[in-house]
C-alpha positions in Angstrom: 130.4 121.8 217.7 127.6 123.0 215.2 128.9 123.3 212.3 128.9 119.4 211.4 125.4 119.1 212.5 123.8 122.0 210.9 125.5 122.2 207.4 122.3 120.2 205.8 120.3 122.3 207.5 121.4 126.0 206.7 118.9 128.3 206.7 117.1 126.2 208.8 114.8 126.7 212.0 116.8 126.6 215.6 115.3 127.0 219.1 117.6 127.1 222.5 115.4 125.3 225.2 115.6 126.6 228.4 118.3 129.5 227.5 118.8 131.4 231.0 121.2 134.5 229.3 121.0 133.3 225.9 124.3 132.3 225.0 123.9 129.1 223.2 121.1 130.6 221.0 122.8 133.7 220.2 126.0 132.1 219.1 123.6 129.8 216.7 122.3 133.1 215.7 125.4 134.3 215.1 126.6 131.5 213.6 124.2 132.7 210.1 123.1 128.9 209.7 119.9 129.4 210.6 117.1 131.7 209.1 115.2 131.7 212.4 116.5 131.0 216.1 114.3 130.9 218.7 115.4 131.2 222.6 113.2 129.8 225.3 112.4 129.9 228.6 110.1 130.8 231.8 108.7 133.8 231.0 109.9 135.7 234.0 113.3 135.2 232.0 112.2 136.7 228.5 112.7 139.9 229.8 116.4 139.5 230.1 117.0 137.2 226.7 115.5 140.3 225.2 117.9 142.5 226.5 120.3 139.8 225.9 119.2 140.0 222.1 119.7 143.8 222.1 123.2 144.0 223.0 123.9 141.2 221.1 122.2 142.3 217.8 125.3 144.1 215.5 126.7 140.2 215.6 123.3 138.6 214.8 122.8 138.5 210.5 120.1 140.4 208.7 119.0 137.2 207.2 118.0 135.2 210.9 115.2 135.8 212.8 115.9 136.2 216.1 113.0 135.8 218.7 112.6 135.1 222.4 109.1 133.1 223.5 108.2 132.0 227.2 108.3 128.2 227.5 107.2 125.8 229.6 108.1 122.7 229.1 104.7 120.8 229.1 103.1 119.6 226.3 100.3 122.4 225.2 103.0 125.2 225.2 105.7 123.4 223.0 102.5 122.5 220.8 101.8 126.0 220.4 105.4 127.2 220.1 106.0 124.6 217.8 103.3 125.6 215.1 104.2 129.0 215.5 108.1 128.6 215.1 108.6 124.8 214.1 109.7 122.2 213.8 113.4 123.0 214.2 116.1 121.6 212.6 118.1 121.7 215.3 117.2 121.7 218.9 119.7 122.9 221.5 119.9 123.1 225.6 122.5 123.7 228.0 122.4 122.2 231.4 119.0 121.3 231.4 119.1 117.8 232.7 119.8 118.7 236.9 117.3 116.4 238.3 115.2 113.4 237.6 111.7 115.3 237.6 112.5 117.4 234.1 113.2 114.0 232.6 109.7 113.5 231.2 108.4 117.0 230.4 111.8 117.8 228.5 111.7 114.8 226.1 107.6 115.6 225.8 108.4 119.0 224.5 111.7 117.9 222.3 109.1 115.3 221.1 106.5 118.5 220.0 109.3 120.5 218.6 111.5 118.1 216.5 110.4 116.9 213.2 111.7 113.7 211.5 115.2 115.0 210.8 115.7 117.2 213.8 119.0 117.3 215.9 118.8 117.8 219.4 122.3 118.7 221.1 121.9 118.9 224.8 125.2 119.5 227.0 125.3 118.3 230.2 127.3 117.6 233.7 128.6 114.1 233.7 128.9 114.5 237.8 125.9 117.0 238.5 123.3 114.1 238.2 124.6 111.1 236.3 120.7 109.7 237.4 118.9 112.0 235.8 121.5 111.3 232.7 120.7 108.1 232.7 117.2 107.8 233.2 117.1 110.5 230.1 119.4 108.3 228.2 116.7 105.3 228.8 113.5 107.5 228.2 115.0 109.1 224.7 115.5 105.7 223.2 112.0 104.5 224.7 111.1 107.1 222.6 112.6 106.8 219.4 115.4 109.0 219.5 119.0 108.0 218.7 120.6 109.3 222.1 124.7 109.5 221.8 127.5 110.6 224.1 129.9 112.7 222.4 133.6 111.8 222.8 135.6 114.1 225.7 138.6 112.1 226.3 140.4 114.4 223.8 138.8 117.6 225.4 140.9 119.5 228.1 140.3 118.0 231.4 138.9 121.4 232.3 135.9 121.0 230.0 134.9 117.2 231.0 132.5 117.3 233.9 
């Protein structure tokens, strides 16, 4: 799923918003397309991305820069994590869109992180809260961004939720 939307932007900047274990921004880290990834999230969860980041290290390249920073997702801390990181080329978050309320302080934090030719991939249940799906889906393009659905009908019926 990366690979065709990070290949102009190798060696480029990467931050995982809201990463809970890590995953997602390790495998980006892993991935050596980026020269810095940066995972995110409360900081009563930094703790354990960092000991994420340990074990995970011998598969992370020399060249990235792998960091974990507490985030919350309201518009003075993304400013600050944004100059000190940012912008990203690519933006990334995994099952961050579970109810209507973290509709408007996600997109104002994508919107302090992102520069002009940022990708943001966010995954998301289809079922969980097809709302807060589409209420995001109306606030991105209120906001200028180019919001798509990715195709699943060719994905196993196990991974389409």
């Amino acid at each position: 799923i990366l690979q065709p939307h990070v290949a102009e932007s190798l060696g480029g900047r990467c931050i995982d918003l809201g990463s809970g274990t890590g995953i997602v921004g390790l495998a980006a880290a892993a991935s050596g397309f980026f020269s810095c990834v940066v995972l995110s999230d409360l900081s009563s969860v930094v703790g354990l991305l960092q000991e994420n980041m340990q074990k995970n290290v011998a598969a992370i390249p020399s060249t990235c820069d792998l960091r974990a920073v507490p985030l919350r997702w309201d518009r003075e801390e993304a400013a600050r994590c944004a100059s000190a990181n940012g912008p990203f080329d690519l933006i990334l978050g995994g099952d961050l869109l579970y109810r209507p309320q973290v509709v408007a302080p996600l997109l104002a934090t994508i919107g302090q992180l992102a520069g002009k030719r940022s990708t943001v991939l966010l995954s998301a249940s289809l079922q969980h809260s097809p709302e807060t799906l589409r209420q995001f889906e109306v606030a991105a393009n209120a906001d200028g961004f180019d919001v798509k659905q990715l195709d699943t009908t060719h994905h196993h019926r196990c991974f389409r939720s």
